[in-house]
N, C-alpha and C positions, 0 to 999 in steps of 0.2 A: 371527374365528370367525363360521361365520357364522348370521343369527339365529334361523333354525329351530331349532339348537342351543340355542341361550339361552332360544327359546320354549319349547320339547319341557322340559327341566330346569326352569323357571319353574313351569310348568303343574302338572308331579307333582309340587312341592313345594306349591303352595296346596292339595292333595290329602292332603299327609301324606306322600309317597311320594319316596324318596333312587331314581334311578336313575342309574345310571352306562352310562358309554360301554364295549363290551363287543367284542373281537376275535374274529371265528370263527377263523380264520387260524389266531393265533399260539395263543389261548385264553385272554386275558388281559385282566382289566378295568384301565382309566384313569382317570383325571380330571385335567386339564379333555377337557369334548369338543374335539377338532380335527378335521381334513381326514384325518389319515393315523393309524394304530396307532403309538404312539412305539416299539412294541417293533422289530414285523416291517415297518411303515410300506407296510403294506397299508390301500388302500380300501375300504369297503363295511361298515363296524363298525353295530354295532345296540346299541341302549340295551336294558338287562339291571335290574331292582329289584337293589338291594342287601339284605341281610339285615338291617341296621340293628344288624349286632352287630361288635364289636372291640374294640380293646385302646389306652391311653396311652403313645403310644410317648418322648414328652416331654412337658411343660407349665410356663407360670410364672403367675405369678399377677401380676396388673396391678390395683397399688395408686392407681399416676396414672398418668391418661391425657392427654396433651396434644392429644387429639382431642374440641375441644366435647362430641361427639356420647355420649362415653362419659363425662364427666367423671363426671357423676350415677350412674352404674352400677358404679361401683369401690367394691371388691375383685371382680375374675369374672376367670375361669381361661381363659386361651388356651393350646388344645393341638393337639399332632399327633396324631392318631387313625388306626390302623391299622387300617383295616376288613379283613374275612374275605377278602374277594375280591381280599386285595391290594392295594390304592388305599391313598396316606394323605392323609388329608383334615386342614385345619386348620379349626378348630370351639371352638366354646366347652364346658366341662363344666359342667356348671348341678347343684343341686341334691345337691352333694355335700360334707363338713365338709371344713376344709383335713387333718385331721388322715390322715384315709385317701387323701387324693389318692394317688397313685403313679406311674408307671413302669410300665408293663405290667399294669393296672386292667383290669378287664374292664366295658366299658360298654357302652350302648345306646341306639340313636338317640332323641332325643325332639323338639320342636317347641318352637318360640317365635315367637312374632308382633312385629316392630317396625317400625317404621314402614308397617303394613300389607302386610306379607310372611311369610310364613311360611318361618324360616328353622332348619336343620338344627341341633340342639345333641346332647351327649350327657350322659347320668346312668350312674350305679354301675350295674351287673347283677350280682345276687345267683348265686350256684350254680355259680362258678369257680374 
């Protein structure tokens, strides 16, 4: 990949801001950014903001972790997130009881800082 990609997504993340790689061609958003549209694998895609809203398409909850890095931060919920425009992103859920977790949850994008990053998580969204 190459790093203008990794910059350009970097960038609008320390901003607060989820943008994704976005097809005029086929009309169809991705993730990760690449070289070609995975759909119609046409060149020439342009980064698009995401809406920051979707849905729990699966999740488990990770009790231990055999990675240092998380040991101290267990119980946290690793999910697959279906966002609106398509893409499924895998993301942490923060901020929500195990008891309403779900399966097709309606959530919404939020932030979290670690090791000096600002990195994409999601919480519950009310009104679904």
């Amino acid at each position: 990949m190459p790093e203008s990609f990794i910059d350009f997504f970097k960038e609008k993340c320390k901003h607060g801001e989820l943008w994704l790689p976005y097809c005029p061609h086929c009309q169809k958003a991705f993730f990760y950014p690449r070289r070609q549209c995975p759909f119609c694998l046409a060149e020439g895609w342009q980064w698009k903001p995401a809406s920051g809203r979707g849905r729990v398409y699966s999740y488990t909850i990770v009790r231990v972790s055999a990675l240092d890095e998380f040991r101290g931060a267990t119980p946290y919920v690793y999910a697959l997130i279906d966002l609106e425009e398509g893409v499924r992103l895998a993301s942490n859920v923060v901020d929500c009881p195990e008891e309403i977790l779900r399966p097709d949850m309606p959530v919404k994008l939020a932030w979290v800082t670690r090791e000096g990053r600002q990195l994409p998580v999601f919480v519950p969204r009310d009104g679904d």
